[in-house]
Biopython code that builds the backbone (N, CA, C, O; Angstrom):
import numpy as np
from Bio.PDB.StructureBuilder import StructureBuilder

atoms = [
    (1, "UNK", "N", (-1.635, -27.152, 6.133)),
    (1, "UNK", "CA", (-1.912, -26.662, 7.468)),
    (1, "UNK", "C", (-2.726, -27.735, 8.187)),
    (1, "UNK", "O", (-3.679, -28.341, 7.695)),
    (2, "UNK", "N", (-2.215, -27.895, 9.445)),
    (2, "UNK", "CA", (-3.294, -29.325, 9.954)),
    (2, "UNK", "C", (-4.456, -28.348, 10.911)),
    (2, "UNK", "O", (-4.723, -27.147, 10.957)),
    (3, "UNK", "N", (-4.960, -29.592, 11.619)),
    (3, "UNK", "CA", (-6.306, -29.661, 11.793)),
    (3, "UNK", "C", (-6.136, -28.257, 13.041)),
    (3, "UNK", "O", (-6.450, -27.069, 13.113)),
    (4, "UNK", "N", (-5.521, -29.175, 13.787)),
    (4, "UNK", "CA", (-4.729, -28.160, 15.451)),
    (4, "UNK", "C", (-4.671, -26.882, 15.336)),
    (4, "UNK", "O", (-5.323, -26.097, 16.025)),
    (5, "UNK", "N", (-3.474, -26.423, 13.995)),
    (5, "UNK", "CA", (-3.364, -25.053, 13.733)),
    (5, "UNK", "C", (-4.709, -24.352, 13.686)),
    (5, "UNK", "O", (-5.089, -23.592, 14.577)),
    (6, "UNK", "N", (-5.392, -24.640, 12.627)),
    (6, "UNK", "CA", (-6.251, -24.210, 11.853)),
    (6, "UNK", "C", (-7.511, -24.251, 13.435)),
    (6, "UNK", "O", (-8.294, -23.303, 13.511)),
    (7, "UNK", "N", (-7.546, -24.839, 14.024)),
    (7, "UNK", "CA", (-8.579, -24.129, 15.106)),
    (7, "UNK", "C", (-7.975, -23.422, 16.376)),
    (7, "UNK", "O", (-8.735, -22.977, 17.237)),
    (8, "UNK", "N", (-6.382, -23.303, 16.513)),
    (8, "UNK", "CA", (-5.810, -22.674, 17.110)),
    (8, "UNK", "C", (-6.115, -21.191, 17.029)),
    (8, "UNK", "O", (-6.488, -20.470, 17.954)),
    (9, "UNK", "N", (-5.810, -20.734, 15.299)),
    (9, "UNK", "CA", (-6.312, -19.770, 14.436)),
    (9, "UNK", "C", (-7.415, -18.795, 14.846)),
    (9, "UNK", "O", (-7.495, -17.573, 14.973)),
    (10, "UNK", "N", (-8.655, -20.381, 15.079)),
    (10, "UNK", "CA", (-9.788, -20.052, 15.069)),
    (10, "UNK", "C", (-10.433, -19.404, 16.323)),
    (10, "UNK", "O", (-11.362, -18.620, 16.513)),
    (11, "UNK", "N", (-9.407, -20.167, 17.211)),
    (11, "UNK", "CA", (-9.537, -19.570, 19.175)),
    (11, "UNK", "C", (-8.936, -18.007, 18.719)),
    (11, "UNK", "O", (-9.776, -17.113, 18.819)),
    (12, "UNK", "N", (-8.272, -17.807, 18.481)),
    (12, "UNK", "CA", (-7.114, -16.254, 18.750)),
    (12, "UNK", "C", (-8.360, -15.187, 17.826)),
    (12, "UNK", "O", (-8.673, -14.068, 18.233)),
    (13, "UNK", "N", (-8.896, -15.777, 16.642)),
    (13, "UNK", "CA", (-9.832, -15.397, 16.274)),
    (13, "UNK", "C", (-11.159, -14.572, 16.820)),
    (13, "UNK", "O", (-11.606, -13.431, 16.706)),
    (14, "UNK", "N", (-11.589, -15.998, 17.582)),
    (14, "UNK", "CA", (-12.722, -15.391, 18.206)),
    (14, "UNK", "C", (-12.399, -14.484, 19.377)),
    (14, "UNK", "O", (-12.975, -13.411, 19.555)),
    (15, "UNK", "N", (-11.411, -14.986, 20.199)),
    (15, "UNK", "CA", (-11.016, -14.162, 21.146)),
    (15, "UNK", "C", (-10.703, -12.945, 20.986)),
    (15, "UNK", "O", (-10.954, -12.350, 22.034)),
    (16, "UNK", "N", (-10.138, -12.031, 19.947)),
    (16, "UNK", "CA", (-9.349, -11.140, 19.099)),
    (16, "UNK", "C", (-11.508, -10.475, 19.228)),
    (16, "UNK", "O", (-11.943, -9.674, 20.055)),
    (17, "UNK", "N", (-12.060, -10.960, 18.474)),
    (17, "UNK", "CA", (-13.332, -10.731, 18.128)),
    (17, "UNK", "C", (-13.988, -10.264, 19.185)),
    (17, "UNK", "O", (-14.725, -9.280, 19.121)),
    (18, "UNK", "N", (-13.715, -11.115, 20.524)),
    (18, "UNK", "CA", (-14.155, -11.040, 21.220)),
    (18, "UNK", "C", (-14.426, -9.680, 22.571)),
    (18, "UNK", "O", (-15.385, -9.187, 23.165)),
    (19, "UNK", "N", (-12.702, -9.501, 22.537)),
    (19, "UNK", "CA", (-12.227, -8.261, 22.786)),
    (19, "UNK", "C", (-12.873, -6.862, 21.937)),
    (19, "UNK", "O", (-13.509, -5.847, 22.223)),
    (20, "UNK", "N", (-12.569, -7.191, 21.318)),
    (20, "UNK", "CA", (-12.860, -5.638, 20.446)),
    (20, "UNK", "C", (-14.405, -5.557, 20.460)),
    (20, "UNK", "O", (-14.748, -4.375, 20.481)),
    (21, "UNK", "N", (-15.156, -6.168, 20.457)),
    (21, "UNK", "CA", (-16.318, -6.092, 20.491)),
    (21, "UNK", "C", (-16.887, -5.067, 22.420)),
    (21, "UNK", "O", (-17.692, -4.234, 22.837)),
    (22, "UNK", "N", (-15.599, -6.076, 22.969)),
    (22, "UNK", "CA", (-16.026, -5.523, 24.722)),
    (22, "UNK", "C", (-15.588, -4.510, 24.371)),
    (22, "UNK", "O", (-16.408, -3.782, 24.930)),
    (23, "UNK", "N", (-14.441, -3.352, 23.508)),
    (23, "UNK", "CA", (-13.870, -2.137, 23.297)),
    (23, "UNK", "C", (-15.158, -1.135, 23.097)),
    (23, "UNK", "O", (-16.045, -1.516, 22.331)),
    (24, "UNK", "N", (-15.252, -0.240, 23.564)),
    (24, "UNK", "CA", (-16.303, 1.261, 23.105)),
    (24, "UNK", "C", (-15.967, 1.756, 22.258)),
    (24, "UNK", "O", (-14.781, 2.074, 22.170)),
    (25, "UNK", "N", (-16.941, 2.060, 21.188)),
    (25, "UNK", "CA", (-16.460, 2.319, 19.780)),
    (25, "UNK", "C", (-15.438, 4.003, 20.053)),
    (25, "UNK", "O", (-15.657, 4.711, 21.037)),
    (26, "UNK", "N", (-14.422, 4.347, 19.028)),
    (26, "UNK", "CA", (-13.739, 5.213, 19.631)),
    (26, "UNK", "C", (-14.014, 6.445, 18.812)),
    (26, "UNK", "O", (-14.220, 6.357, 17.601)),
    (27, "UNK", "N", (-14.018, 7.155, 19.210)),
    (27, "UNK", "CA", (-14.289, 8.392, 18.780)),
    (27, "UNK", "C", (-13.603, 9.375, 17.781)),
    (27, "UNK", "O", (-12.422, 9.722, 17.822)),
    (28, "UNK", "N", (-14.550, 9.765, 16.875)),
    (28, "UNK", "CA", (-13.706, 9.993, 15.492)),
    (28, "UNK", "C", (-12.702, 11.172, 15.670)),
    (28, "UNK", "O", (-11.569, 11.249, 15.197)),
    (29, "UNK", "N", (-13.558, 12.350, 16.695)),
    (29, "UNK", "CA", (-12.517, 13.501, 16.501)),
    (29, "UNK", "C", (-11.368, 13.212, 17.259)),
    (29, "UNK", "O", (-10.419, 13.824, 16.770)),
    (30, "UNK", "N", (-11.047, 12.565, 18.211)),
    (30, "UNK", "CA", (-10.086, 12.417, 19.357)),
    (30, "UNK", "C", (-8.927, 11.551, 18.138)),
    (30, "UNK", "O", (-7.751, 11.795, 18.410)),
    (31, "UNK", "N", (-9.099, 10.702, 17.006)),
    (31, "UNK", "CA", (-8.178, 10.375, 16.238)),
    (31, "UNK", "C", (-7.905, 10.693, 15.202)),
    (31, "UNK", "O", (-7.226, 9.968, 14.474)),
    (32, "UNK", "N", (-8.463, 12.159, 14.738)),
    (32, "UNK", "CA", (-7.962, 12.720, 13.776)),
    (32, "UNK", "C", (-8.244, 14.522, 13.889)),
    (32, "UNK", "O", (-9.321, 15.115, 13.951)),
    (33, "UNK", "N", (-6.613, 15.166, 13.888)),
    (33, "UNK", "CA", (-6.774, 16.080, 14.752)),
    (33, "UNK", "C", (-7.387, 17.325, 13.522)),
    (33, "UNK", "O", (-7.771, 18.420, 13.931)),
    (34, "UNK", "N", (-7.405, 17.045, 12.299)),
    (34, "UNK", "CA", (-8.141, 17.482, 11.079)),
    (34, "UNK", "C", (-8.730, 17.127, 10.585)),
    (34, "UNK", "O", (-8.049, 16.374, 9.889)),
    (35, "UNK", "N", (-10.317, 16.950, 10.101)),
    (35, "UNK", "CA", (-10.487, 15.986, 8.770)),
    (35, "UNK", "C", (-9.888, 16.026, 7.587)),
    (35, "UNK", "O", (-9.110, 16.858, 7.120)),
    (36, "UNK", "N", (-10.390, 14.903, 7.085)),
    (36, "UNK", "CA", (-9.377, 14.659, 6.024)),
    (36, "UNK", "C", (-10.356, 15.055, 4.829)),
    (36, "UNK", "O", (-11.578, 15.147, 4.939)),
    (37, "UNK", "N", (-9.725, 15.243, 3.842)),
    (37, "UNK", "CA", (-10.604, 15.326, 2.621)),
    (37, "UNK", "C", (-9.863, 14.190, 1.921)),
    (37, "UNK", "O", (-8.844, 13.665, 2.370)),
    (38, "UNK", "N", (-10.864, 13.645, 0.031)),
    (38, "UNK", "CA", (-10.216, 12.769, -0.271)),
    (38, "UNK", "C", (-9.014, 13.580, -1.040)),
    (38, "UNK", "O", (-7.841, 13.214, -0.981)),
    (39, "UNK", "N", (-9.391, 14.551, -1.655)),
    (39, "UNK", "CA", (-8.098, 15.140, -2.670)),
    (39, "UNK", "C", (-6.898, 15.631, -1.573)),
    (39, "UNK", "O", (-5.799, 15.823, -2.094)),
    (40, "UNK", "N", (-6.972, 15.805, -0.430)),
    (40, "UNK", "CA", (-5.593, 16.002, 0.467)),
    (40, "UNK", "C", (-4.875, 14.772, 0.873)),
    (40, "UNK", "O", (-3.706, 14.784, 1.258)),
    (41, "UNK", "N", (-6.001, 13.146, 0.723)),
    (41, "UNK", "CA", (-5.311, 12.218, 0.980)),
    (41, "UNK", "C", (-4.590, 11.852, -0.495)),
    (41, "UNK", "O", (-3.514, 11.254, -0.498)),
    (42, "UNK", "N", (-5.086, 12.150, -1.441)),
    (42, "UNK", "CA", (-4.405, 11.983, -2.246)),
    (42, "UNK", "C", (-3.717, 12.548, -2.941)),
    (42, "UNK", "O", (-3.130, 12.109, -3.931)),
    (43, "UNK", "N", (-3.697, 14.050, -2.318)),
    (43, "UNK", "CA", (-2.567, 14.965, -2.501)),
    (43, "UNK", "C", (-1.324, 13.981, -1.563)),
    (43, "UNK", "O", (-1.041, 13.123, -2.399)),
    (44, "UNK", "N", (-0.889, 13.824, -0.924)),
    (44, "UNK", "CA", (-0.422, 13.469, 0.751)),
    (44, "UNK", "C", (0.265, 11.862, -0.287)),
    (44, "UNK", "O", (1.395, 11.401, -0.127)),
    (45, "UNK", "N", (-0.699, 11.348, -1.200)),
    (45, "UNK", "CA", (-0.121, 9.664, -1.685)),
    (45, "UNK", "C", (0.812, 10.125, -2.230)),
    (45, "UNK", "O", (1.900, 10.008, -1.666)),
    (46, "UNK", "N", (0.708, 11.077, -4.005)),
    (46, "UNK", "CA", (0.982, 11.852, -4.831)),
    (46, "UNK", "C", (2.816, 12.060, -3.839)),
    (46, "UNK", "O", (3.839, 11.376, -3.878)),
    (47, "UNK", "N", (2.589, 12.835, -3.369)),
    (47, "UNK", "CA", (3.864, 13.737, -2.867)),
    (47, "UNK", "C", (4.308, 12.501, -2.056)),
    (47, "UNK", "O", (5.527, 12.668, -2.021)),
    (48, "UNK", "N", (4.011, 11.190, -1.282)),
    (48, "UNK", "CA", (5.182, 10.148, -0.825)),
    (48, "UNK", "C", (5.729, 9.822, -2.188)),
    (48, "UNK", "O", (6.945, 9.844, -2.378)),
    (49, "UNK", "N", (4.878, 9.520, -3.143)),
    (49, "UNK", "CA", (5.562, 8.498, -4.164)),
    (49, "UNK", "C", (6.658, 9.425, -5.119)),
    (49, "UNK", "O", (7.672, 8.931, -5.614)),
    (50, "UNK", "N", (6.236, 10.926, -5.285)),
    (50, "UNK", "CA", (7.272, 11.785, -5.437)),
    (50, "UNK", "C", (8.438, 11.743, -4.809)),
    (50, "UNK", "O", (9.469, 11.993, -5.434)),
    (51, "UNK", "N", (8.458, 11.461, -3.642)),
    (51, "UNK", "CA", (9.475, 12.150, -2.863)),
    (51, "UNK", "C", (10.713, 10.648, -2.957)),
    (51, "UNK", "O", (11.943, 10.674, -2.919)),
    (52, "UNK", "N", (9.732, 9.421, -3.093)),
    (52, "UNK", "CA", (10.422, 7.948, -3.007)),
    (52, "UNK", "C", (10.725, 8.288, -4.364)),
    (52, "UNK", "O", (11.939, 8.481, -4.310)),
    (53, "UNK", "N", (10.368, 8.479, -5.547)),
    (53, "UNK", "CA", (11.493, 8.290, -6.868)),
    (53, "UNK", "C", (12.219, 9.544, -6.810)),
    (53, "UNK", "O", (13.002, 9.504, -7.759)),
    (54, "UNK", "N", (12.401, 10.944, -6.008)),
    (54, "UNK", "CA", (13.829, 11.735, -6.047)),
    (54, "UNK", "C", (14.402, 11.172, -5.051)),
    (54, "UNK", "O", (15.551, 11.606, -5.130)),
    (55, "UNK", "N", (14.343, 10.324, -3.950)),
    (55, "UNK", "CA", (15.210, 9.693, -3.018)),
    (55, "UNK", "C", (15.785, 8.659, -3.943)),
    (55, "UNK", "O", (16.963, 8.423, -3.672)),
    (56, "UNK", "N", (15.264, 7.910, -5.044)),
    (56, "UNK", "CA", (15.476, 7.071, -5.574)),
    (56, "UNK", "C", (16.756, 7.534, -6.924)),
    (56, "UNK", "O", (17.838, 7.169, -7.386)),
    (57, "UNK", "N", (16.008, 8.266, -7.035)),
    (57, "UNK", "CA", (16.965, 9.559, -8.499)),
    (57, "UNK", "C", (18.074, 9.857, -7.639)),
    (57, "UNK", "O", (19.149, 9.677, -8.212)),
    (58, "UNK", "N", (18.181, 10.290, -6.339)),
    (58, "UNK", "CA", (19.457, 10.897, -5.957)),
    (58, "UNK", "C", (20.438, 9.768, -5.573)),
    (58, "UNK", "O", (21.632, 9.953, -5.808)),
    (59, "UNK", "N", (20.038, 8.624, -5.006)),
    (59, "UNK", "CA", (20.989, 7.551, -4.871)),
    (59, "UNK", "C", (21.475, 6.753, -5.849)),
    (59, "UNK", "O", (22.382, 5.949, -5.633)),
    (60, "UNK", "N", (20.766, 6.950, -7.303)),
    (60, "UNK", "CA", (20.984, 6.270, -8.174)),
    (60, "UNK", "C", (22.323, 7.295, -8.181)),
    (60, "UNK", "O", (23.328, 6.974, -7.548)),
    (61, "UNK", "N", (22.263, 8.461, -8.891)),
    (61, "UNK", "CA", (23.011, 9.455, -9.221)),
    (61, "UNK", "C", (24.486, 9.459, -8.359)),
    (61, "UNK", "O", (25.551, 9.672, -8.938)),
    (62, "UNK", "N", (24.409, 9.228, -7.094)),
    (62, "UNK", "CA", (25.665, 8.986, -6.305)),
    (62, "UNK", "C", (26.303, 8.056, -6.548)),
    (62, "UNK", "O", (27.510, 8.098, -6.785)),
    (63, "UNK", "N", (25.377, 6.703, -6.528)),
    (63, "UNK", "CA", (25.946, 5.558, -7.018)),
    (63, "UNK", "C", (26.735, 5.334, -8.063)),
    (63, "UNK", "O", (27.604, 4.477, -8.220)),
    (64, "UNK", "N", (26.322, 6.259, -8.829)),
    (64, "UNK", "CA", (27.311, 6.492, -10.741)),
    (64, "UNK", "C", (28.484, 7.428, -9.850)),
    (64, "UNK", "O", (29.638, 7.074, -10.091)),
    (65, "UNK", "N", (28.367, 8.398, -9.006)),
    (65, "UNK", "CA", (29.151, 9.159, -9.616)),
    (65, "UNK", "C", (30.593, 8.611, -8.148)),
    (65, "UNK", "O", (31.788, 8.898, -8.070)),
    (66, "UNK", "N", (29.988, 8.047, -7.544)),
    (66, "UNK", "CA", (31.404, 6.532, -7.152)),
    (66, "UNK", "C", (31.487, 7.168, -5.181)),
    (66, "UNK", "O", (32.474, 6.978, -4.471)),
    (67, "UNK", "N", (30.298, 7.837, -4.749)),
    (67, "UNK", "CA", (29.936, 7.963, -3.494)),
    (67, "UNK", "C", (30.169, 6.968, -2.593)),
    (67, "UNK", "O", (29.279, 6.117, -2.575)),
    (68, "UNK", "N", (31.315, 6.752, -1.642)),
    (68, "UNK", "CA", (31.313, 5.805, -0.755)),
    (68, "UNK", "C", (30.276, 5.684, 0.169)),
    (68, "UNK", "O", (29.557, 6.652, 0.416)),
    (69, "UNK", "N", (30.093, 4.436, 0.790)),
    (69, "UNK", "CA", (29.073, 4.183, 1.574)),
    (69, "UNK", "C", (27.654, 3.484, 1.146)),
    (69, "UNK", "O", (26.804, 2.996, 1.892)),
    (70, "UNK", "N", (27.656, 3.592, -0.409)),
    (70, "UNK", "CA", (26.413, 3.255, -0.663)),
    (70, "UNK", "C", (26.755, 2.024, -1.511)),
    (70, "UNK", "O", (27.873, 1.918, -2.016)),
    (71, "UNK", "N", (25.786, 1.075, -1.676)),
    (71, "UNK", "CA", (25.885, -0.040, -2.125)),
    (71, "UNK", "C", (24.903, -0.313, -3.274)),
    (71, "UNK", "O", (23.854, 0.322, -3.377)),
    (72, "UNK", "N", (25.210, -1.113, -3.991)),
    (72, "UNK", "CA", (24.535, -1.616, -4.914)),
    (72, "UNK", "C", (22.923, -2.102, -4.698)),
    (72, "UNK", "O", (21.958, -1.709, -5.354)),
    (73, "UNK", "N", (22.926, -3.081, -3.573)),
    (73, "UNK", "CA", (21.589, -3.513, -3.465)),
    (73, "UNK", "C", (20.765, -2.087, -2.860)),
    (73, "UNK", "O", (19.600, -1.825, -3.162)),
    (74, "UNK", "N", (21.600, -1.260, -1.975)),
    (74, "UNK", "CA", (20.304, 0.135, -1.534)),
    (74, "UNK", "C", (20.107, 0.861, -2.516)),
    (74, "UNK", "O", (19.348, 1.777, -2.199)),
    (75, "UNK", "N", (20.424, 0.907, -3.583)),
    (75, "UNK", "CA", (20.267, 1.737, -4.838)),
    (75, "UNK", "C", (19.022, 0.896, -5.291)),
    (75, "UNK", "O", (17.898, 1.397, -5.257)),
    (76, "UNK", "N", (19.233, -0.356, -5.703)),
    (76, "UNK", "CA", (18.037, -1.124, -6.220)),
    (76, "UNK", "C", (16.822, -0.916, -5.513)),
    (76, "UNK", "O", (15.864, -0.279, -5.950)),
    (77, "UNK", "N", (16.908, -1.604, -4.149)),
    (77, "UNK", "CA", (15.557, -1.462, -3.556)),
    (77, "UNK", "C", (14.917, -0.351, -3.632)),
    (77, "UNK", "O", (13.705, -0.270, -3.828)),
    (78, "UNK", "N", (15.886, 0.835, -3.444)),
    (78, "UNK", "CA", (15.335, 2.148, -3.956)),
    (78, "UNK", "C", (14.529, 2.373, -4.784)),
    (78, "UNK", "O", (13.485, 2.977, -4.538)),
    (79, "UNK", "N", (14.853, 1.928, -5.935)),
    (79, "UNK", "CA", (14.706, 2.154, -7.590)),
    (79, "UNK", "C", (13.127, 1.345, -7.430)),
    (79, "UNK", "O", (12.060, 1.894, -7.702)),
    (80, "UNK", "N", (13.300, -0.293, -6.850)),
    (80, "UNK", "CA", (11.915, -1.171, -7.127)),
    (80, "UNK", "C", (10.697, -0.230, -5.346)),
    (80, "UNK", "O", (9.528, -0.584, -5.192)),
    (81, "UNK", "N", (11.148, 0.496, -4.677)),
    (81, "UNK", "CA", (10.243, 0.895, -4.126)),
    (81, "UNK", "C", (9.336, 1.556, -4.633)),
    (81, "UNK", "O", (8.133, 1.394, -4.835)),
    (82, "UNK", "N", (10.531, 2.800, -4.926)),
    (82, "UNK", "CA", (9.593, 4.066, -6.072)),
    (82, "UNK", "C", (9.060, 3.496, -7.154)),
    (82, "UNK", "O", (7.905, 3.868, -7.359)),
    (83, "UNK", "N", (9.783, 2.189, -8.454)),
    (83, "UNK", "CA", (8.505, 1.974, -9.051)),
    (83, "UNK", "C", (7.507, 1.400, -8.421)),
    (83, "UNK", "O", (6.427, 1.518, -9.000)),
    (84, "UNK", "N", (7.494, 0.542, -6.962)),
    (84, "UNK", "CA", (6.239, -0.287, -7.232)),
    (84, "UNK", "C", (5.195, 0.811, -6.556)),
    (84, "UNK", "O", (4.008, 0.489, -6.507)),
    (85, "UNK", "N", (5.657, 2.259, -5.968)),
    (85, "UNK", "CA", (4.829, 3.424, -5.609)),
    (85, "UNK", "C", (4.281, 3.964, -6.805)),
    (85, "UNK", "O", (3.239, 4.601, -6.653)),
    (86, "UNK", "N", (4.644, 3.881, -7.732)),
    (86, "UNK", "CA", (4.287, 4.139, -9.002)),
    (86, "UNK", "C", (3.102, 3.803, -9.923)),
    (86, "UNK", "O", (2.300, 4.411, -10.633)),
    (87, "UNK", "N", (3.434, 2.306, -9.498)),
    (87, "UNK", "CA", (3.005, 1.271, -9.986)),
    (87, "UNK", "C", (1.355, 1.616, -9.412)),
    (87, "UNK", "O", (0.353, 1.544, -10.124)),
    (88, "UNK", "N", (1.372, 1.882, -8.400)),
    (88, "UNK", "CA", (0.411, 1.426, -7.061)),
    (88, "UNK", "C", (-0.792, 3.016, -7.809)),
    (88, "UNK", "O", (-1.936, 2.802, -8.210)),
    (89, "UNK", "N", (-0.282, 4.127, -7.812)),
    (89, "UNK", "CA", (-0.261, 5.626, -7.832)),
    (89, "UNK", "C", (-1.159, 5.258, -9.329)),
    (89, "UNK", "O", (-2.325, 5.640, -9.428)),
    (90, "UNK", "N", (-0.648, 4.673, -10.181)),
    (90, "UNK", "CA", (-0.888, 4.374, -11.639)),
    (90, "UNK", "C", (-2.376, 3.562, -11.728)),
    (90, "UNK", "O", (-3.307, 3.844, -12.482)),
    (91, "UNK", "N", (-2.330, 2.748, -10.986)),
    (91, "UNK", "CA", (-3.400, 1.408, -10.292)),
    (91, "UNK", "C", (-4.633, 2.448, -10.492)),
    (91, "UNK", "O", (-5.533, 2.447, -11.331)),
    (92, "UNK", "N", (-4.278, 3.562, -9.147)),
    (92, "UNK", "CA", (-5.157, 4.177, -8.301)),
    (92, "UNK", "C", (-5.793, 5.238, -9.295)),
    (92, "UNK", "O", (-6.987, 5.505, -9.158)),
    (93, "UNK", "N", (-4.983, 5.911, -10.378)),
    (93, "UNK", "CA", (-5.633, 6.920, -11.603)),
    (93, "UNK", "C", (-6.039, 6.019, -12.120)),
    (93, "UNK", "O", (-7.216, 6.207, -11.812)),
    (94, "UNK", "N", (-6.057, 5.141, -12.683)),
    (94, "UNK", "CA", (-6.739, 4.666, -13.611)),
    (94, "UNK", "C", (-8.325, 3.925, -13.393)),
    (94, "UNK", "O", (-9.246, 3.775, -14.196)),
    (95, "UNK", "N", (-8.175, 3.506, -11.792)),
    (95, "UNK", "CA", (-9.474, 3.309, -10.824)),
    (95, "UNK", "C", (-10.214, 4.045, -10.953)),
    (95, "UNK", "O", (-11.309, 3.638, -11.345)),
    (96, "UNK", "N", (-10.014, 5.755, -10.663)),
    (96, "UNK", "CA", (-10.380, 6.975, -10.305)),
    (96, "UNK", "C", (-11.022, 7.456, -12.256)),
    (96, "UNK", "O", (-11.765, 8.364, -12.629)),
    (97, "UNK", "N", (-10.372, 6.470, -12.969)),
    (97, "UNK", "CA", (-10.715, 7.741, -14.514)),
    (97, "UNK", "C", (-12.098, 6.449, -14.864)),
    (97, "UNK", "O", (-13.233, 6.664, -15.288)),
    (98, "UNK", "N", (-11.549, 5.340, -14.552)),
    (98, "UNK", "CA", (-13.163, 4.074, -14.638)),
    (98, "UNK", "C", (-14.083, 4.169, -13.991)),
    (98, "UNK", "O", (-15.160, 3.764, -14.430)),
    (99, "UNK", "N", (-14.000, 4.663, -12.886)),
    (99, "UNK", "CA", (-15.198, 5.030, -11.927)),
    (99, "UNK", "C", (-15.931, 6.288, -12.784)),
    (99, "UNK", "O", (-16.960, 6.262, -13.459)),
    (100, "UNK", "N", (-15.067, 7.321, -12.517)),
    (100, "UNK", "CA", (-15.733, 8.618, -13.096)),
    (100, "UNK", "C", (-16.283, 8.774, -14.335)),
    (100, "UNK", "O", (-16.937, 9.794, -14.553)),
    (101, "UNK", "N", (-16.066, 7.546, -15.608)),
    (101, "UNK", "CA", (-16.385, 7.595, -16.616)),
    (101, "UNK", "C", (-17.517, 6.575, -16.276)),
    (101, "UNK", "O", (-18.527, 6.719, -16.966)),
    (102, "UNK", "N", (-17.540, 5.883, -15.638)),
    (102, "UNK", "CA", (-18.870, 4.799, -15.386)),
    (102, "UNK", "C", (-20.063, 5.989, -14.216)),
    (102, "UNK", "O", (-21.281, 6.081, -14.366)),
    (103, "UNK", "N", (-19.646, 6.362, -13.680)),
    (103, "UNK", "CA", (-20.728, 7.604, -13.309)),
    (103, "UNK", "C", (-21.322, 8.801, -14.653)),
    (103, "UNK", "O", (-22.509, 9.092, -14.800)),
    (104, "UNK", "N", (-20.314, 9.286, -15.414)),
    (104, "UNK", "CA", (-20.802, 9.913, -16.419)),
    (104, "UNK", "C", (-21.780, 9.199, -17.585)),
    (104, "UNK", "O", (-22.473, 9.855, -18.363)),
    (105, "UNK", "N", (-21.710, 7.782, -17.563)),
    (105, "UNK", "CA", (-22.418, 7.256, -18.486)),
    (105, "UNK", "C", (-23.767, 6.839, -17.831)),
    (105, "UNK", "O", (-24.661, 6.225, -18.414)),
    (106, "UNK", "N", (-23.790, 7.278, -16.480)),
    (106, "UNK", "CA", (-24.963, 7.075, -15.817)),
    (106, "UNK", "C", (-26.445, 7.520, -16.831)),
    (106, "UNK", "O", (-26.598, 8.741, -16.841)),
    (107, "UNK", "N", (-27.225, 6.961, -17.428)),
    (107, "UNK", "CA", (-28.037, 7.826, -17.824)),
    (107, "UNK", "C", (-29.210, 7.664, -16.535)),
    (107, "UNK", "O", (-29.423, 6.669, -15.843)),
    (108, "UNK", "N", (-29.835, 8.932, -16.490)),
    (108, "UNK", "CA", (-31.216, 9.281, -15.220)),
    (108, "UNK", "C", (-32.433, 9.014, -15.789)),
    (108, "UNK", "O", (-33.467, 9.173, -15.140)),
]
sb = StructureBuilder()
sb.init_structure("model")
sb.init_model(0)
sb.init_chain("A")
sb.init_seg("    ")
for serial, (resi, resn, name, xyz) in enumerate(atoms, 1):
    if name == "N":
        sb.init_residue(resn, " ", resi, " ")
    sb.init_atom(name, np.array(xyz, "f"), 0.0, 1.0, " ", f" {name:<3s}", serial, name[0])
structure = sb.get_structure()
């Protein structure tokens, strides 16, 4: 990356900075018309990444059973979405069981 870019970057940067700073901070209830809790956001993760491996299960399943219209590569991407939702979902329990076991070993 040369010199030019890299303080080009640095203008859009500050300017970007600059703006938002002149912005009034915005107001929490006006952008969220419920609060959220964390177990509904992660009820809410839970049920996308569900719903991406039976979208994923049902196109596989057409694909075998010789469904026109569908192709080989939309079956795949399918398949690597839902795992890498998986993947991600898997990340996130296992975050959630290290934390909670590093709080339980808290001694007071």
């Amino acid at each position: 990356m040369n010199v030019q870019r890299m303080q080009d970057l640095v203008s859009q940067m500050r300017a970007l900075a600059a703006e938002a700073s002149a912005r009034p901070p915005a107001d929490p209830s006006a952008t969220a018309a419920a609060p959220s809790s964390f177990a509904g956001t992660l009820q809410a993760a839970l049920n996308g990444v569900n719903q991406q491996m039976s979208h994923a299960d049902t196109l596989q399943q057409a694909f075998a059973s010789g469904q026109p219209g569908l192709s080989l590569s939309d079956v795949m991407l399918a398949g690597q979405k839902a795992s890498l939702s998986f993947q991600a979902a898997l990340q996130v329990r296992n975050k959630l069981v290290s934390a909670y076991q590093d709080i339980m070993n808290i001694q007071a």
